[in-house]
C-alpha positions as a Python dict, from the first residue, in 0.01 Angstrom:
ca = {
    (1, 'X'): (0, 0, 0),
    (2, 'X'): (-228, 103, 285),
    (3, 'X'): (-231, -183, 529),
    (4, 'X'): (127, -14, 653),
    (5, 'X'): (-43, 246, 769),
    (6, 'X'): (-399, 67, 924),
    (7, 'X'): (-540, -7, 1280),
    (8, 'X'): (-484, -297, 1472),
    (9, 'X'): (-679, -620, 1443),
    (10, 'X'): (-702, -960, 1544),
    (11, 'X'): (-698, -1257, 1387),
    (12, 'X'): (-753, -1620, 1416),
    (13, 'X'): (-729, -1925, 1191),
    (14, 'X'): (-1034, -2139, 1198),
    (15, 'X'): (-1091, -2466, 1401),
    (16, 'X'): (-995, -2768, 1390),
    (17, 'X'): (-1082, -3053, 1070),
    (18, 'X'): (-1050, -3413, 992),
    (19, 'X'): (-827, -3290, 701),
    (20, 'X'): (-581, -3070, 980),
    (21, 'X'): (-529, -3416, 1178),
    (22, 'X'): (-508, -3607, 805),
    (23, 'X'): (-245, -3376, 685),
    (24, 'X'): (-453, -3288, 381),
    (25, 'X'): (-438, -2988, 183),
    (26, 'X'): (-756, -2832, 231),
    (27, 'X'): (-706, -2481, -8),
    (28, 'X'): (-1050, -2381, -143),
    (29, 'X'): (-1251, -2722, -25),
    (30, 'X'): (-1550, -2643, 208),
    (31, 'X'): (-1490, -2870, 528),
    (32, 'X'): (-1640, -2817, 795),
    (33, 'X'): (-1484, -2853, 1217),
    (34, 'X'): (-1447, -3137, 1387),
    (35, 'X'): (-1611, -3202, 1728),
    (36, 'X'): (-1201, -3059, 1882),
    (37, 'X'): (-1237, -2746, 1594),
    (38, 'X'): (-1588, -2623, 1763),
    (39, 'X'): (-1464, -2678, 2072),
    (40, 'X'): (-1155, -2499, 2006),
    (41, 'X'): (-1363, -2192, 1831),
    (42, 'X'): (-1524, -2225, 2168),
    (43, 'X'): (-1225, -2209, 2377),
    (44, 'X'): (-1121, -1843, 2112),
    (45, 'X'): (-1460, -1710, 2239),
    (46, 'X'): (-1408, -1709, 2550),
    (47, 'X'): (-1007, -1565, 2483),
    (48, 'X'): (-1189, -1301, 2267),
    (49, 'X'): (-1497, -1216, 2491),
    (50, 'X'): (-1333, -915, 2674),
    (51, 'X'): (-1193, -782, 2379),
    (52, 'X'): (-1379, -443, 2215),
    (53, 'X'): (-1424, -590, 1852),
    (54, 'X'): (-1719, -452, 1692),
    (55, 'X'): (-1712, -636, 1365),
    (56, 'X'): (-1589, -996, 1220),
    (57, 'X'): (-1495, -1081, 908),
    (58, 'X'): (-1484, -1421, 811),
    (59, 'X'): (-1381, -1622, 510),
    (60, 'X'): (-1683, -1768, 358),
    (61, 'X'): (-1525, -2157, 388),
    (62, 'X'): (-1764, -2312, 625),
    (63, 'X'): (-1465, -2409, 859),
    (64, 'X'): (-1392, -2027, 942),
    (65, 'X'): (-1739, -1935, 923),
    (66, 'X'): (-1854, -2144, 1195),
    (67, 'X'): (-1521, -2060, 1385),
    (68, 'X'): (-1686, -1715, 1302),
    (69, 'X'): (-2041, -1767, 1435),
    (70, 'X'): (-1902, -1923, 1746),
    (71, 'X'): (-1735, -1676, 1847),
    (72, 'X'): (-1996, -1365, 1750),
    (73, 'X'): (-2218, -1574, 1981),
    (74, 'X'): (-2019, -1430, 2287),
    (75, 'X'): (-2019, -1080, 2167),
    (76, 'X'): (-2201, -837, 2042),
    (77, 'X'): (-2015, -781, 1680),
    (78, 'X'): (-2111, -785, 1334),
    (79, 'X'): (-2027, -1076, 1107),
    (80, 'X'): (-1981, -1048, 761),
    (81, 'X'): (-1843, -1288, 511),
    (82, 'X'): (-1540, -1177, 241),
    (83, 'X'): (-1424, -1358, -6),
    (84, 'X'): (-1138, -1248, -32),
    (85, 'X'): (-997, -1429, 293),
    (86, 'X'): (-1066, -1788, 179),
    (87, 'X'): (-761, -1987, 130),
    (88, 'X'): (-539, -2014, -150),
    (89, 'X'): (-701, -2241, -424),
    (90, 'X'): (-444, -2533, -464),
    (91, 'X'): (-638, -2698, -751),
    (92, 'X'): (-587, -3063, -802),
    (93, 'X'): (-314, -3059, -465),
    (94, 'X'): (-670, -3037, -260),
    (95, 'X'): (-758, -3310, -84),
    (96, 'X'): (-396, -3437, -137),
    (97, 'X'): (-182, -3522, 150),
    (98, 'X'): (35, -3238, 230),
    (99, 'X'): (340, -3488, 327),
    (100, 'X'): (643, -3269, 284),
    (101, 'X'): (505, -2913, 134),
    (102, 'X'): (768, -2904, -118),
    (103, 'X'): (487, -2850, -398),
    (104, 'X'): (402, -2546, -182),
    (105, 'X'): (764, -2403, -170),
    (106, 'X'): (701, -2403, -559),
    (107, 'X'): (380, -2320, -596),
    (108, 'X'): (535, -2024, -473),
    (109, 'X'): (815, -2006, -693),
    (110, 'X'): (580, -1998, -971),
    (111, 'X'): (548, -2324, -1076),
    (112, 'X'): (182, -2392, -1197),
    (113, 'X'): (-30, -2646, -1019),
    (114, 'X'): (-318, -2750, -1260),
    (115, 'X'): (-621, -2596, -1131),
    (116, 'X'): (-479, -2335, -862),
    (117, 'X'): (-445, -2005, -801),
    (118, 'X'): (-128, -1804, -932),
    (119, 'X'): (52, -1774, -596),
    (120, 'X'): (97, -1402, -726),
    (121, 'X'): (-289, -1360, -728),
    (122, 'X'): (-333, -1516, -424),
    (123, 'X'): (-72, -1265, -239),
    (124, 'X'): (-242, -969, -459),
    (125, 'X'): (-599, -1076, -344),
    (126, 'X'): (-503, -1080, 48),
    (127, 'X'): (-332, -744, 0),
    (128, 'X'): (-639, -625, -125),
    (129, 'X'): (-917, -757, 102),
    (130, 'X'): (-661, -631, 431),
    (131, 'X'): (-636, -269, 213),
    (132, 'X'): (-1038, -268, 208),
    (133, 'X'): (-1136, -420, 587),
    (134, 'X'): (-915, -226, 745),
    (135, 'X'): (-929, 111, 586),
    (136, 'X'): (-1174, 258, 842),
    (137, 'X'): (-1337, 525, 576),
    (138, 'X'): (-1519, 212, 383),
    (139, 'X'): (-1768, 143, 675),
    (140, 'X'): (-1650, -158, 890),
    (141, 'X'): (-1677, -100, 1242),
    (142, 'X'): (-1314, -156, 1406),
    (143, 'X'): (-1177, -308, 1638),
    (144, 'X'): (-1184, -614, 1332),
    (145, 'X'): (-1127, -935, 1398),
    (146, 'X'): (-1085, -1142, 1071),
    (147, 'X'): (-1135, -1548, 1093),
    (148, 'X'): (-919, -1691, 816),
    (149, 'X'): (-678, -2000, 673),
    (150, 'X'): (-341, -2075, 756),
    (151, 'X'): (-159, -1957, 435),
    (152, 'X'): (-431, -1685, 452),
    (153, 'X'): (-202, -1571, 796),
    (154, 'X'): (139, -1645, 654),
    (155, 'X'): (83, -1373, 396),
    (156, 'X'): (-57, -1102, 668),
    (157, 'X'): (292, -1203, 838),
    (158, 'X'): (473, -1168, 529),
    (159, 'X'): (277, -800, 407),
    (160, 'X'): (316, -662, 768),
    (161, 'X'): (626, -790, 774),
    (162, 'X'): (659, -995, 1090),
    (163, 'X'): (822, -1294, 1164),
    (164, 'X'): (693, -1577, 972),
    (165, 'X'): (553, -1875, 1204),
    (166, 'X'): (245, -2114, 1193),
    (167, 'X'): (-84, -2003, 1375),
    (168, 'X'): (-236, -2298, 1536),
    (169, 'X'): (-600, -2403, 1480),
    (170, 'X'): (-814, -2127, 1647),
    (171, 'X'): (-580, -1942, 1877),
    (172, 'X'): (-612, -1590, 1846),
    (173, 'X'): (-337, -1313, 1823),
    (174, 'X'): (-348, -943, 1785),
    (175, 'X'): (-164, -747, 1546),
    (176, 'X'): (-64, -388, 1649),
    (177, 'X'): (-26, -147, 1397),
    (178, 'X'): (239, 124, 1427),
    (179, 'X'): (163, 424, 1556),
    (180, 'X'): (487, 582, 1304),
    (181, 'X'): (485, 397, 987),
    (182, 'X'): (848, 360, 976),
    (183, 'X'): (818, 148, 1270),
    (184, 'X'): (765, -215, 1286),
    (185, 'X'): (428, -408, 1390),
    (186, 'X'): (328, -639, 1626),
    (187, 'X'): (227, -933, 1675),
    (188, 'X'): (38, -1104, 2035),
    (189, 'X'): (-73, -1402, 2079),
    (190, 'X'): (-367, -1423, 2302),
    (191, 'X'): (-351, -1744, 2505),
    (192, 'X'): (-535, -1859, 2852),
    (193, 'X'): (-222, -1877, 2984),
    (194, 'X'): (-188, -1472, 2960),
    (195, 'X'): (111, -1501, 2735),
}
């Protein structure tokens, strides 16, 4: 797999949604940011607005792409839309409350949800869509920052094999590829607070 061997790029999940604060399962639903998730997508901007990223790439579920467009709108970068970064479809577990996430734990054990995504697929397609933003010969400006999902995040953790931990709504990190590709990578949270 390529992504080993990429260039560095941020991330962020999107803003905040009724559905974070409900404890729904959002997967493939559109929903859109609450009046704290655009203020939060704000509050990224303004982390981000020093940064030198030339191009975003943003799932095309409304809740990153205005996470997206808020951001872009304190920079001068690029955004385009790729599919491939929407969330995992969770079929009829959307709009379900998550309550403990045990159906997730098997959803990736392979037990079929009616309606979803094979968590296989789902891990495949993310591999893929990081393999083609980040491969600099295919014509994205870098540095990238991609604007994403949760479980989106915990598989970029999992393929660049970092430490697996939840991303809160809208913070932004940045991941550091290795410069040897026997080496690990890393991961930074960017934070007001410096840290």
């Amino acid at each position: 797999m390529k992504i080993l061997s990429a260039q560095s790029f941020y991330c962020v999940r999107h803003g905040e949604t009724d559905w974070n604060i409900q404890h729904k399962a959002m997967g493939s639903q559109d929903i859109e940011l609450n009046d704290r998730g655009i203020l939060q997508a704000h509050q990224a901007a303004l982390l981000l607005n020093n940064e030198p990223i030339a191009t975003i790439v943003t799932s095309p579920l409304r809740r990153a792409r205005q996470t997206a467009d808020k951001i872009a709108q304190y920079m001068d970068a690029f955004v385009l839309e790729n599919p491939g970064l929407s969330e995992a479809c969770w079929g009829e577990k959307e709009s379900q409350p998550i309550e403990n996430g045990s159906w997730i734990n098997d959803w990736m054990g392979g037990y079929p949800i009616p309606g979803s995504e094979k968590y296989t697929d789902f891990v495949n397609r993310i591999k893929n869509t990081l393999d083609h933003v980040l491969d600099p010969t295919l014509g994205c400006a870098g540095p990238i920052l991609m604007v994403s999902h949760g479980f989106v995040y915990s598989v970029i953790q999992n393929v660049l094999r970092l430490p697996i931990m939840d991303i809160p709504n809208a913070e932004p990190v940045y991941l550091v590829a290795p410069a040897n590709p026997t080496h690990p990578w890393r991961v930074y949270p960017l934070r007001q607070d410096g840290l």
